[in-house]
N, CA, C and O atoms as CSV, one atom per row, in Angstrom:
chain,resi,resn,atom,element,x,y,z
A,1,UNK,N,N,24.693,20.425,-8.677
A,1,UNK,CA,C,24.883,18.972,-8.706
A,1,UNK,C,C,23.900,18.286,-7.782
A,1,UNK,O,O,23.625,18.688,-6.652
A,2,UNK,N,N,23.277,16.954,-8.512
A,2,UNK,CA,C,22.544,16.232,-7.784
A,2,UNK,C,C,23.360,14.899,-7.276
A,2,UNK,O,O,24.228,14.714,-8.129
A,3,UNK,N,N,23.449,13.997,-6.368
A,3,UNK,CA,C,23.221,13.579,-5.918
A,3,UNK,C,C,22.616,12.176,-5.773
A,3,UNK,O,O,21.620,12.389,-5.081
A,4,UNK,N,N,22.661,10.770,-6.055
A,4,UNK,CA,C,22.054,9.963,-6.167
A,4,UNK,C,C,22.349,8.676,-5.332
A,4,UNK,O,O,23.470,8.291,-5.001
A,5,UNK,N,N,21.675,8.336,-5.171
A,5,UNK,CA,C,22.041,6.786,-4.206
A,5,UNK,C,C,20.496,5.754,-4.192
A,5,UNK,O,O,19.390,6.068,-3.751
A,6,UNK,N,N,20.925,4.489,-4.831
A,6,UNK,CA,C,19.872,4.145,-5.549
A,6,UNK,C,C,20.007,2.481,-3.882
A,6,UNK,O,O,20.966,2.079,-3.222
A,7,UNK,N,N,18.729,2.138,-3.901
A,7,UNK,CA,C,19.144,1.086,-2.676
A,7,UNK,C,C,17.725,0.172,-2.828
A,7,UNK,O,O,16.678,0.551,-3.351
A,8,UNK,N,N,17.969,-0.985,-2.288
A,8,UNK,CA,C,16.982,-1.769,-2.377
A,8,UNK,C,C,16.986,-3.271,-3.412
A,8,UNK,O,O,16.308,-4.282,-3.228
A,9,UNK,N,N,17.973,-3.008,-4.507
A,9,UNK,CA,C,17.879,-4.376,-5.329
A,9,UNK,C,C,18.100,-5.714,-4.237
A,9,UNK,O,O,18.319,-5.855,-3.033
A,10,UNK,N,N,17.866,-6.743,-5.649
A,10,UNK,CA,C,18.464,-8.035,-4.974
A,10,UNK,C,C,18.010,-9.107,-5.647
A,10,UNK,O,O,17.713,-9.161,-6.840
A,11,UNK,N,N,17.948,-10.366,-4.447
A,11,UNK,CA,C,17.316,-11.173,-5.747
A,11,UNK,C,C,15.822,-11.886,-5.567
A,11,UNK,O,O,15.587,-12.166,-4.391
A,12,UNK,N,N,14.644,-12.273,-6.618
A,12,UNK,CA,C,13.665,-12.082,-6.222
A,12,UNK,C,C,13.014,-13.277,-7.203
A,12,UNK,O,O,13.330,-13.239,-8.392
A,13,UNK,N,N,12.200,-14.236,-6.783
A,13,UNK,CA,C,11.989,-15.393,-8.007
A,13,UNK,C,C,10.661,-14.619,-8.718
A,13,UNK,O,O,10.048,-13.684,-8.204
A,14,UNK,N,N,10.393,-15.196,-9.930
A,14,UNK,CA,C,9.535,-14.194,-10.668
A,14,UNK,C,C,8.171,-14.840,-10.197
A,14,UNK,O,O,7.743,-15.974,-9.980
A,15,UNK,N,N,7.618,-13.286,-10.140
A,15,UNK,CA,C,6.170,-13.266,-10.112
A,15,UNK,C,C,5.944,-12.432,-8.468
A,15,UNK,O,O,4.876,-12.167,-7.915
A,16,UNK,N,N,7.476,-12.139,-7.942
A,16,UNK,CA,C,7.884,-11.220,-6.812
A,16,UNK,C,C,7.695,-9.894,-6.718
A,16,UNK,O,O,7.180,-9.189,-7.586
A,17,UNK,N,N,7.955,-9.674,-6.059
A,17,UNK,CA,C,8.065,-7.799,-5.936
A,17,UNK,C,C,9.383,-7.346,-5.615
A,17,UNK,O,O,10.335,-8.118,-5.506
A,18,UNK,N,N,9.450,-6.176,-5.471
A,18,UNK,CA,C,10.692,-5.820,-4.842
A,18,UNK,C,C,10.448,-4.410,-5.116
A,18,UNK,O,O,9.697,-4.214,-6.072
A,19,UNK,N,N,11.102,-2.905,-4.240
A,19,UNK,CA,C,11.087,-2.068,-4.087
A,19,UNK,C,C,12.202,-1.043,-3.771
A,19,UNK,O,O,12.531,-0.754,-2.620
A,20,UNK,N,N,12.816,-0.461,-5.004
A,20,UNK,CA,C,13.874,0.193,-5.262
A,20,UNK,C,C,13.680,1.651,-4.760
A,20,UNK,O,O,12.592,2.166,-5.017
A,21,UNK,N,N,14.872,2.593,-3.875
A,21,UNK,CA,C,14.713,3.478,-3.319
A,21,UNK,C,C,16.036,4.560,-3.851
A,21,UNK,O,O,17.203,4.228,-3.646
A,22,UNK,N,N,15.780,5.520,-4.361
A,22,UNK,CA,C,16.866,6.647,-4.677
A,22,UNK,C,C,16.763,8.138,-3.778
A,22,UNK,O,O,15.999,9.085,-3.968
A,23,UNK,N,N,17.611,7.997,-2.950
A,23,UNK,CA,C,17.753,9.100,-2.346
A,23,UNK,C,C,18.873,10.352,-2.650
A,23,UNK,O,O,20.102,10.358,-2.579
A,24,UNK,N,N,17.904,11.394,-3.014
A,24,UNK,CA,C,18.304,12.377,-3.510
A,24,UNK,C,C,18.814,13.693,-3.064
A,24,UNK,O,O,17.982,14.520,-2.688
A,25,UNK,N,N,20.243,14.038,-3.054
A,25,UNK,CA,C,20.821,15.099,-1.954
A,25,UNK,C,C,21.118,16.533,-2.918
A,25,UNK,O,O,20.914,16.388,-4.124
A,26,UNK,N,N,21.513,17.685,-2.519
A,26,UNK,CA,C,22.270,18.564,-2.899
A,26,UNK,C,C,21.339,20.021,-3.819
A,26,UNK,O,O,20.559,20.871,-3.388
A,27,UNK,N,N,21.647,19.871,-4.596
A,27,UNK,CA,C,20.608,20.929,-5.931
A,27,UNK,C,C,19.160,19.840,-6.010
A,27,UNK,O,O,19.059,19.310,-7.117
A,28,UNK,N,N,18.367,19.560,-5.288
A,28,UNK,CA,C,17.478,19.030,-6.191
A,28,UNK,C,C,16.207,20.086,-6.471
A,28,UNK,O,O,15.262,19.900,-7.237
A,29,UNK,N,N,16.473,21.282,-5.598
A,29,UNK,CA,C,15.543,22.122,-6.356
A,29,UNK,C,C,15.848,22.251,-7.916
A,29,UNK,O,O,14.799,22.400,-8.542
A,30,UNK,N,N,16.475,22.244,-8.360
A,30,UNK,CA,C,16.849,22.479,-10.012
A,30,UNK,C,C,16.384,20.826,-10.932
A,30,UNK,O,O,16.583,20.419,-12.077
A,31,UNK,N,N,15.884,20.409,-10.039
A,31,UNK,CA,C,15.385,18.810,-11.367
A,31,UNK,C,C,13.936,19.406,-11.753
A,31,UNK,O,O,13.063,20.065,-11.189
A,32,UNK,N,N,14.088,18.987,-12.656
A,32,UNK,CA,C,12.815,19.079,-13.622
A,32,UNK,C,C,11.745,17.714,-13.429
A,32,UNK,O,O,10.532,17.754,-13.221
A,33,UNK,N,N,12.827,16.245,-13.604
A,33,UNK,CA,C,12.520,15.203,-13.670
A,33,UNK,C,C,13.407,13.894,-13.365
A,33,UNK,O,O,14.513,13.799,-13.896
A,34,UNK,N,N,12.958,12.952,-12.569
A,34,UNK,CA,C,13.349,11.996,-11.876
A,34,UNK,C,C,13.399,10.581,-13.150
A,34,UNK,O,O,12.374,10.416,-13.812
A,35,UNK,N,N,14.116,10.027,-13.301
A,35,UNK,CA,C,13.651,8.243,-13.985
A,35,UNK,C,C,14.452,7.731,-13.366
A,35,UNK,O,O,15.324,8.106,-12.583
A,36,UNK,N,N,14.010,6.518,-13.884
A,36,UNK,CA,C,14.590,5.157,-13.734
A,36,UNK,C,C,14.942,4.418,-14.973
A,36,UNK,O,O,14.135,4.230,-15.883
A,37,UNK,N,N,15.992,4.065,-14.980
A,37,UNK,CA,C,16.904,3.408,-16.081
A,37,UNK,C,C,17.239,1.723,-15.747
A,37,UNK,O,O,17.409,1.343,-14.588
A,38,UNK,N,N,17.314,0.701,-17.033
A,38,UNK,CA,C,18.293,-0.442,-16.364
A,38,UNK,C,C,19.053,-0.723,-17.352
A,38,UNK,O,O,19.107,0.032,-18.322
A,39,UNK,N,N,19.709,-1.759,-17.287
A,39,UNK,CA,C,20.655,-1.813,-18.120
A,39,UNK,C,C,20.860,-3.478,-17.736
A,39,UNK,O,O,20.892,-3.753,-16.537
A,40,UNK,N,N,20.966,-4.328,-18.499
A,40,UNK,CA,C,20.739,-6.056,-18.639
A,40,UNK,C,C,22.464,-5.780,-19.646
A,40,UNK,O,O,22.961,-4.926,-20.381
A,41,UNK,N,N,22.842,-7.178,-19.029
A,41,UNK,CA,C,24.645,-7.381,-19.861
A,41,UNK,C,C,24.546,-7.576,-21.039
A,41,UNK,O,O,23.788,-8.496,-21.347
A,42,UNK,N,N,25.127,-6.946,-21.986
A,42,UNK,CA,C,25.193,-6.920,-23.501
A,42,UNK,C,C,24.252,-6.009,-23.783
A,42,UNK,O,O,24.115,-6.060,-25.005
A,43,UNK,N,N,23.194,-4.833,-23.132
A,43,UNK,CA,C,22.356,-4.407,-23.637
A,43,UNK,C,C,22.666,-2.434,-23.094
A,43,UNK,O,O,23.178,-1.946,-22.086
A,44,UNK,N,N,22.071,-1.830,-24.310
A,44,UNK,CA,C,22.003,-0.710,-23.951
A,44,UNK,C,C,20.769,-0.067,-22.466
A,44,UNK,O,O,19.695,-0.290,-21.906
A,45,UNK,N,N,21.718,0.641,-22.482
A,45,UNK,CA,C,20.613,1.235,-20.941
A,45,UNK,C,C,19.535,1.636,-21.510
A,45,UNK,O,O,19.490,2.198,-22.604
A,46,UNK,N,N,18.319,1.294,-20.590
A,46,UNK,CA,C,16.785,1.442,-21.140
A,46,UNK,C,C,16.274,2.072,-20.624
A,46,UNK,O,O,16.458,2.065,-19.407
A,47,UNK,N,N,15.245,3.078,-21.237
A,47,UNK,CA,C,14.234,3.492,-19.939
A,47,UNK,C,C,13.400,2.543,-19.419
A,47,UNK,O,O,13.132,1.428,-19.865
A,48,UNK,N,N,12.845,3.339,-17.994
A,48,UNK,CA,C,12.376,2.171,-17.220
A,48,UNK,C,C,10.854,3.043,-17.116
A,48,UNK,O,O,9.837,2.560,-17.614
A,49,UNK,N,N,10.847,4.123,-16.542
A,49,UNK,CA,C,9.953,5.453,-15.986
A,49,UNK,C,C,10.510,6.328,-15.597
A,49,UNK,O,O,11.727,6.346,-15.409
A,50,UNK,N,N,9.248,7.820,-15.264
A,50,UNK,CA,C,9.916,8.973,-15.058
A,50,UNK,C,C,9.476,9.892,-14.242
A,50,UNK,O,O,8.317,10.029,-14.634
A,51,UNK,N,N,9.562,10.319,-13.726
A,51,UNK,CA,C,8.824,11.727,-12.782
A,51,UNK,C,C,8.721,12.908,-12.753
A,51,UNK,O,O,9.745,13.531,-12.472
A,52,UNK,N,N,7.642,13.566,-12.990
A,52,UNK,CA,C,7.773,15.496,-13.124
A,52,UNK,C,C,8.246,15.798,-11.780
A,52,UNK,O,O,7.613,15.162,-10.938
A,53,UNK,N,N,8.919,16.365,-11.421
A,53,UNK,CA,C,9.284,16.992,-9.879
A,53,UNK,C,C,8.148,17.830,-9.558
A,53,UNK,O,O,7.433,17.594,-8.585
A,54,UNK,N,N,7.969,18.750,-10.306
A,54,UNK,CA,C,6.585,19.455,-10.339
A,54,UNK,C,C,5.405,19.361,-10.258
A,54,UNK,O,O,4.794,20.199,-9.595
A,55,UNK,N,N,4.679,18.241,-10.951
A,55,UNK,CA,C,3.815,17.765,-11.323
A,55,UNK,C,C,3.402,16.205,-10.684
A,55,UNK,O,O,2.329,15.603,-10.732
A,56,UNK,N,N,4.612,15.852,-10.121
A,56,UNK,CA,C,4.286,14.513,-9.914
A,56,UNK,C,C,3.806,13.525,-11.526
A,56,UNK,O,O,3.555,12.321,-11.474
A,57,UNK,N,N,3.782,14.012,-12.309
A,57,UNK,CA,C,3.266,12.837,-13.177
A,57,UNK,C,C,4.057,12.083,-13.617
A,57,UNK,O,O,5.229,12.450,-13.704
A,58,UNK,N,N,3.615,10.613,-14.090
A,58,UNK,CA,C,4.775,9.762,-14.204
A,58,UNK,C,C,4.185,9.219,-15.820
A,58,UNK,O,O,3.086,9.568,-16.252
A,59,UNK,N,N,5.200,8.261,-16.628
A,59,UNK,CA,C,5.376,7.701,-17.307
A,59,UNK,C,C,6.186,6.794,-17.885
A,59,UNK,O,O,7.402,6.977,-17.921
A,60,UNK,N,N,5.543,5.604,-18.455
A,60,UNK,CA,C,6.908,4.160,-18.399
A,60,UNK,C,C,6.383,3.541,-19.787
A,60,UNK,O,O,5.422,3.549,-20.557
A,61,UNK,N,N,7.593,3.030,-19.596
A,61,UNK,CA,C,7.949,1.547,-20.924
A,61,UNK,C,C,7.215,1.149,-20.899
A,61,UNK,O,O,6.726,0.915,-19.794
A,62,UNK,N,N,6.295,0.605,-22.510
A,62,UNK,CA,C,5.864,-0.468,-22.266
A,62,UNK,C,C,5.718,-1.594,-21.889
A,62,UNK,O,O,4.704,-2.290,-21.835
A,63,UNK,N,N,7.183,-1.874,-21.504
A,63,UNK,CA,C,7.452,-3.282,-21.128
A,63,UNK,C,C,7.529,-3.554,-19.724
A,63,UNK,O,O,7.904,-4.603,-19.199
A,64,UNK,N,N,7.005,-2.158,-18.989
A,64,UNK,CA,C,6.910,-2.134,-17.315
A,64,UNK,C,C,5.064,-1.688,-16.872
A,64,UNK,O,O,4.248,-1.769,-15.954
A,65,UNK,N,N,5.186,-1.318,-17.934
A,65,UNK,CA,C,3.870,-0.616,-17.715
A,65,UNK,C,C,2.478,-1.321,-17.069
A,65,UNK,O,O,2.119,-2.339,-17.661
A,66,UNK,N,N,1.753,-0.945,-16.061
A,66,UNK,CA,C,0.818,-2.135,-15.520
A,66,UNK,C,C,1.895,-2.874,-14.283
A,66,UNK,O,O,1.335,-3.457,-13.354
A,67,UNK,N,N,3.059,-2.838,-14.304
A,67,UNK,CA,C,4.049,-3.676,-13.571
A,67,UNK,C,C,4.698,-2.766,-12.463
A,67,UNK,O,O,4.533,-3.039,-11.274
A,68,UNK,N,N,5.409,-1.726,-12.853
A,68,UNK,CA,C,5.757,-0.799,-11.817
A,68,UNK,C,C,5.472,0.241,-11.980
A,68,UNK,O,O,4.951,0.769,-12.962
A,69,UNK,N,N,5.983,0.908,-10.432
A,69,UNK,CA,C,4.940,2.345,-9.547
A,69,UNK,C,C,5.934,3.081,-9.773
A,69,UNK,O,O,6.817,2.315,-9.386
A,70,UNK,N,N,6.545,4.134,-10.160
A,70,UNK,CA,C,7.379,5.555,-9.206
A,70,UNK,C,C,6.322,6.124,-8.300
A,70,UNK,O,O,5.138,6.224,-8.621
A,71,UNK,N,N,6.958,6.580,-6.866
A,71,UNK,CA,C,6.426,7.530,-5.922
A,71,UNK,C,C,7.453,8.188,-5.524
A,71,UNK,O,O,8.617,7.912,-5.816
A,72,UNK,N,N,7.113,9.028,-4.887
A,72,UNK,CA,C,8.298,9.481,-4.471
A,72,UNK,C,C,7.829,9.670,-3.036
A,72,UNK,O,O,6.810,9.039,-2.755
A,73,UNK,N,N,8.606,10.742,-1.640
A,73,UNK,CA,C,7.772,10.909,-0.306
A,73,UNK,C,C,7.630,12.145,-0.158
A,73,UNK,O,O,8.160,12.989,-0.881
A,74,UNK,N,N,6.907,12.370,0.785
A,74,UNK,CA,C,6.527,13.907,1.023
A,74,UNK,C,C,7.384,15.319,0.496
A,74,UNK,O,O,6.978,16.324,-0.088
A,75,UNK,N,N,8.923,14.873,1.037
A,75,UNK,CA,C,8.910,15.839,0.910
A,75,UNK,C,C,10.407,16.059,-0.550
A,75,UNK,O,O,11.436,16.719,-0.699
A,76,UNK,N,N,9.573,14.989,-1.331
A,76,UNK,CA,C,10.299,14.732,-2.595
A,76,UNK,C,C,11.625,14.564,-2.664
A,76,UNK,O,O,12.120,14.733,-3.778
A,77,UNK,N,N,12.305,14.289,-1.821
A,77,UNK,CA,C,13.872,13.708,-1.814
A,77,UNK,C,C,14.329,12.350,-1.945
A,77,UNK,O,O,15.439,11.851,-2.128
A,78,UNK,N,N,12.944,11.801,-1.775
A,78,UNK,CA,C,13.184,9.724,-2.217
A,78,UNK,C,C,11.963,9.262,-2.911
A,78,UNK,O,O,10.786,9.217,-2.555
A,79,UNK,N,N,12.685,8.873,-4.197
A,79,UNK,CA,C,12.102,8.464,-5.269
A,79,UNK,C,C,11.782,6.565,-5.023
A,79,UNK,O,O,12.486,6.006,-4.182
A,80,UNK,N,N,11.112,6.031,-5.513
A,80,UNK,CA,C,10.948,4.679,-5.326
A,80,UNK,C,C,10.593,4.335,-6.635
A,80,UNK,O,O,10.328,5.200,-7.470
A,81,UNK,N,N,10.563,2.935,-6.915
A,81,UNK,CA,C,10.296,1.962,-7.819
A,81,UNK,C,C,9.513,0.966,-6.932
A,81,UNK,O,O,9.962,0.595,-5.848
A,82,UNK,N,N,8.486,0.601,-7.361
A,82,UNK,CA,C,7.837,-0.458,-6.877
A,82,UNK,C,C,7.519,-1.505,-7.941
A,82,UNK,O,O,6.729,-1.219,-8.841
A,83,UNK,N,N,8.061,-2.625,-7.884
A,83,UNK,CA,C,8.252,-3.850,-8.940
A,83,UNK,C,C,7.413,-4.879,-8.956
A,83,UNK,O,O,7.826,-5.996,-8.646
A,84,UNK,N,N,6.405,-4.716,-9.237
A,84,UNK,CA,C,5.051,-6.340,-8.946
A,84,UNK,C,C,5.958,-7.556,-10.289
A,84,UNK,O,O,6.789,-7.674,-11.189
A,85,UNK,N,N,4.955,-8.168,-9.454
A,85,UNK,CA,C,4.678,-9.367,-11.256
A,85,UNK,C,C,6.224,-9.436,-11.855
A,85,UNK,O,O,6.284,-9.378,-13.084
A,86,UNK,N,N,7.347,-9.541,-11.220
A,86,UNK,CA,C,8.428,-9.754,-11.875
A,86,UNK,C,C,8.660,-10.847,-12.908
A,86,UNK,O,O,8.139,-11.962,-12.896
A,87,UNK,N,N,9.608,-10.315,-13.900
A,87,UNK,CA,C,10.033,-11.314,-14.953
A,87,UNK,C,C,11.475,-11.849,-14.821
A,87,UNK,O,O,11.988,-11.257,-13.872
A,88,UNK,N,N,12.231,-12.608,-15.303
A,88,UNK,CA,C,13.539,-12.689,-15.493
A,88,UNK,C,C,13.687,-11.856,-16.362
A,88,UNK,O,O,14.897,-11.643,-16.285
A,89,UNK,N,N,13.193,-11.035,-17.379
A,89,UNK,CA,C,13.986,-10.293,-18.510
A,89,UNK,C,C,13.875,-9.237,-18.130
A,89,UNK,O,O,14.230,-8.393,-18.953
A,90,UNK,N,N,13.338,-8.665,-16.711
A,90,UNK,CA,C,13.634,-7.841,-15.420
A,90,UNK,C,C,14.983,-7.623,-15.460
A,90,UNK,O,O,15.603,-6.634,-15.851
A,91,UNK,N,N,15.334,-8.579,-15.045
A,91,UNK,CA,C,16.949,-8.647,-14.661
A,91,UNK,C,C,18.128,-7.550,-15.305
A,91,UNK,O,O,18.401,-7.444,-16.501
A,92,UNK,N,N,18.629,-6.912,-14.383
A,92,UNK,CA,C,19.252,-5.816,-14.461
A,92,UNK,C,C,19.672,-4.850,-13.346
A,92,UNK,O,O,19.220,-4.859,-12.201
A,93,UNK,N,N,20.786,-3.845,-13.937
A,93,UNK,CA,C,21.172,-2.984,-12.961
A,93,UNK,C,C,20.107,-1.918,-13.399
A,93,UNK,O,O,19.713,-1.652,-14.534
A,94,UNK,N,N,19.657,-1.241,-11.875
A,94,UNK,CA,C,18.513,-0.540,-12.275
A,94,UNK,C,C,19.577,1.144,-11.972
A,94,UNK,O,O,20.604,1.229,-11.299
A,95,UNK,N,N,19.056,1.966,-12.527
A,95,UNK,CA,C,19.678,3.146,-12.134
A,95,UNK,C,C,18.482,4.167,-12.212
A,95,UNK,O,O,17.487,4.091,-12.932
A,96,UNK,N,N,18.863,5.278,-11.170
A,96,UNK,CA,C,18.035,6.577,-11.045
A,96,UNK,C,C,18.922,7.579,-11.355
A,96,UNK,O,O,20.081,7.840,-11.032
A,97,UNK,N,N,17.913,8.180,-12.210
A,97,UNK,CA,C,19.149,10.021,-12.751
A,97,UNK,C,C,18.070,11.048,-12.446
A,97,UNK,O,O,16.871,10.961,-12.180
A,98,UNK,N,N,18.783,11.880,-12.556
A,98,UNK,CA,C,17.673,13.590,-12.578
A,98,UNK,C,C,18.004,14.654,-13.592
A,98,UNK,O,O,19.024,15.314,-13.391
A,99,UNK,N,N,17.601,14.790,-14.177
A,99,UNK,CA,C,17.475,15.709,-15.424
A,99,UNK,C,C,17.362,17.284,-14.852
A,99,UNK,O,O,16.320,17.554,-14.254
A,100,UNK,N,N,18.436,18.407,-15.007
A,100,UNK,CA,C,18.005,19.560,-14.763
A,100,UNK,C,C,17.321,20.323,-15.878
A,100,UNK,O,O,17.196,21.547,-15.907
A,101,UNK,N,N,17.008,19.697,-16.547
A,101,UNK,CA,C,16.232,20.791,-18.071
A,101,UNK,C,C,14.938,20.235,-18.232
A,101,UNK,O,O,14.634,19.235,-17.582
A,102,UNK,N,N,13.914,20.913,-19.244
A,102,UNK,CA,C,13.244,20.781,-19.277
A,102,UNK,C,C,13.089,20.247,-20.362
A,102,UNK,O,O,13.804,20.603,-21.299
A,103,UNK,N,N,12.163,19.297,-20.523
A,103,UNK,CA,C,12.019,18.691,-22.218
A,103,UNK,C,C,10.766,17.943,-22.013
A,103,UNK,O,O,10.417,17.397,-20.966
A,104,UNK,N,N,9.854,17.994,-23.619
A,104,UNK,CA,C,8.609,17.387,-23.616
A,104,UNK,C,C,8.491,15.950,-22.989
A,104,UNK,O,O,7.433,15.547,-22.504
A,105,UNK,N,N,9.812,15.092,-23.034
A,105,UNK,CA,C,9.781,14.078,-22.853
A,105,UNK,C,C,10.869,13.412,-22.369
A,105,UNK,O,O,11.860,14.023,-22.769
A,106,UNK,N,N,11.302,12.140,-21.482
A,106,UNK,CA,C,12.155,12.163,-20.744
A,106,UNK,C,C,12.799,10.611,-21.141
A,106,UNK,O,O,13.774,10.456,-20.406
A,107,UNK,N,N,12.665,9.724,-21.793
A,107,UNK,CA,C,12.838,8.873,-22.197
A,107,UNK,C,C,14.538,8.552,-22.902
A,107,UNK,O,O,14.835,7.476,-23.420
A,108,UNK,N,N,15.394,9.611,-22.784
A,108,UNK,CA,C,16.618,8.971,-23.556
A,108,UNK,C,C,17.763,9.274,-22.431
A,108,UNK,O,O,17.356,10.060,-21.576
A,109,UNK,N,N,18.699,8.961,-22.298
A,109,UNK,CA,C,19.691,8.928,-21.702
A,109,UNK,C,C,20.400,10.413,-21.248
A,109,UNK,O,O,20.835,11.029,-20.276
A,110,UNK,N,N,20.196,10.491,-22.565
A,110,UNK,CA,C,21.457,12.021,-22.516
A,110,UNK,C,C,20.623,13.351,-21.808
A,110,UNK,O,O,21.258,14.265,-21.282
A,111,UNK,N,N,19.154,13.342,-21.861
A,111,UNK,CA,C,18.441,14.324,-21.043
A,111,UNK,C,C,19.083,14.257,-19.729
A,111,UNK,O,O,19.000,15.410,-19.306
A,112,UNK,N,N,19.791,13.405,-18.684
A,112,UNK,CA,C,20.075,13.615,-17.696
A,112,UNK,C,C,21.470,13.763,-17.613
A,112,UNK,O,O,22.364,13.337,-18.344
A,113,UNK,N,N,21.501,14.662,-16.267
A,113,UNK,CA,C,22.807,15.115,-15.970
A,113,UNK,C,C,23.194,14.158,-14.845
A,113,UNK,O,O,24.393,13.943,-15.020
A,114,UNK,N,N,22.666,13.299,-13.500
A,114,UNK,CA,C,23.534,12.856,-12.374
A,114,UNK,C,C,22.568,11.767,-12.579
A,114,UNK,O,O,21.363,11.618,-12.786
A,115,UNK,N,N,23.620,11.083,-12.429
A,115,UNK,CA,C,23.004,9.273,-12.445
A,115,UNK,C,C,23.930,8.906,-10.744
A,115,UNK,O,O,24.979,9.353,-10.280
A,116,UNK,N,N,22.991,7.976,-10.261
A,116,UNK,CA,C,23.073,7.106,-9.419
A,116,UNK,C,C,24.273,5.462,-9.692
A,116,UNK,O,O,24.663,4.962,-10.747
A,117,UNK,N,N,24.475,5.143,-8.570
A,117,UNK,CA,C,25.784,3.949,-8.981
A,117,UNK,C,C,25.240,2.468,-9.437
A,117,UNK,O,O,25.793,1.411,-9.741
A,118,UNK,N,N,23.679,2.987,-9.319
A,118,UNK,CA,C,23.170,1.144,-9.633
A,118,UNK,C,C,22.898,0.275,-8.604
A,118,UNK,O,O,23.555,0.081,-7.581
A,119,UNK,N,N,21.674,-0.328,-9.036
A,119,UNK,CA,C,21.377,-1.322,-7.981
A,119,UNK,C,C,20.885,-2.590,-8.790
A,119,UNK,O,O,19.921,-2.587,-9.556
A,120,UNK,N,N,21.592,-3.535,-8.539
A,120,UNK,CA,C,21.411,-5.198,-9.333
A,120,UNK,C,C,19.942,-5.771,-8.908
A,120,UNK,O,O,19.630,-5.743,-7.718
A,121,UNK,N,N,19.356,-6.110,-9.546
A,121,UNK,CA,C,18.160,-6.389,-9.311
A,121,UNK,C,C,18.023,-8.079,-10.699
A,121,UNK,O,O,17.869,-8.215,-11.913
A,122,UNK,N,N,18.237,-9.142,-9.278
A,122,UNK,CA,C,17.918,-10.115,-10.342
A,122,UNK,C,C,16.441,-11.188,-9.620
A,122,UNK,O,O,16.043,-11.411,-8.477
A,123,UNK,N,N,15.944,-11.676,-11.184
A,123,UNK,CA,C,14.871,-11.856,-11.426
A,123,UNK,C,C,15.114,-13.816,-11.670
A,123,UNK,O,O,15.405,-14.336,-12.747
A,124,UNK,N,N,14.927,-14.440,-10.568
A,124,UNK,CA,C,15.625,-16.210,-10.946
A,124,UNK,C,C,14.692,-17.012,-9.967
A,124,UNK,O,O,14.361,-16.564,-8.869
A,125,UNK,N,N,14.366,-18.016,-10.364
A,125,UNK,CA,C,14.140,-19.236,-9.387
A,125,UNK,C,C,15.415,-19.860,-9.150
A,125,UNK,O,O,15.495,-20.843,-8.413
C-alpha cells in the first residue's frame, strides 16, 4: 500500500500559478507510475499527467500541456504539479494516485491502485 497526501491547492485569479505537492509514504518502491488527476463538479475525473518512477518521464493532456510541470525531489517521495498560465476551466479537485503495474500507458483511472484525498484548486477573479 501506497500512501498519498496531496497539498498545496487554493485559490488563484487566472493567468496565476500555483504548485501542488503529493507526498508519498509506505510501498512506494512497487509504483511503476505517479499522475495527476482532477475532477470539476458534474464531470468525470480526468487525466491531468504522469510519471515513470523509473524513468522519470512524464506525459499530459492536451489541455495542460505547455501549462504544467510534474517533478518530483531527489529522493522521489514528493511529486509536484506546477500550474502556470491558469484558466478557470482549471478549476477542480486535483488528485495524485500511483499505479503498481505496469502498462504502456497511464491515462485512465482504473490503472491505479491508491489515490490521494484531493486538493481544491480554484481558478476566479
Amino acid at each position: 500500500q501506497v500512501q498519498l497526501v496531496e497539498s498545496g491547492g487554493g485559490l488563484v485569479q487566472p493567468g496565476g500559478s500555483l504548485r501542488l505537492s503529493c507526498a508519498a509514504s509506505g510501498r512506494t518502491d512497487r509504483t511503476y507510475a505517479m499522475g495527476w488527476f482532477r475532477q470539476a463538479p458534474g464531470k468525470d475525473r480526468e487525466f491531468v499527467g504522469v510519471m515513470s518512477r523509473t524513468t522519470s518521464s512524464t506525459y499530459y493532456a492536451d489541455s495542460v500541456k505547455g501549462r504544467f510541470t510534474i517533478s518530483r525531489d531527489n529522493a522521489g517521495n514528493t511529486m509536484y504539479l506546477q500550474m502556470n498560465s491558469l484558466k478557470r476551466e482549471d478549476t477542480a479537485v486535483y488528485y495524485c494516485a500511483a499505479a503498481s503495474a505496469y502498462y504502456l500507458l497511464y491515462r485512465d483511472t482504473y490503472k491505479y491502485d491508491n489515490w490521494g484525498q484531493g486538493t481544491q484548486v480554484t481558478v476566479s477573479s
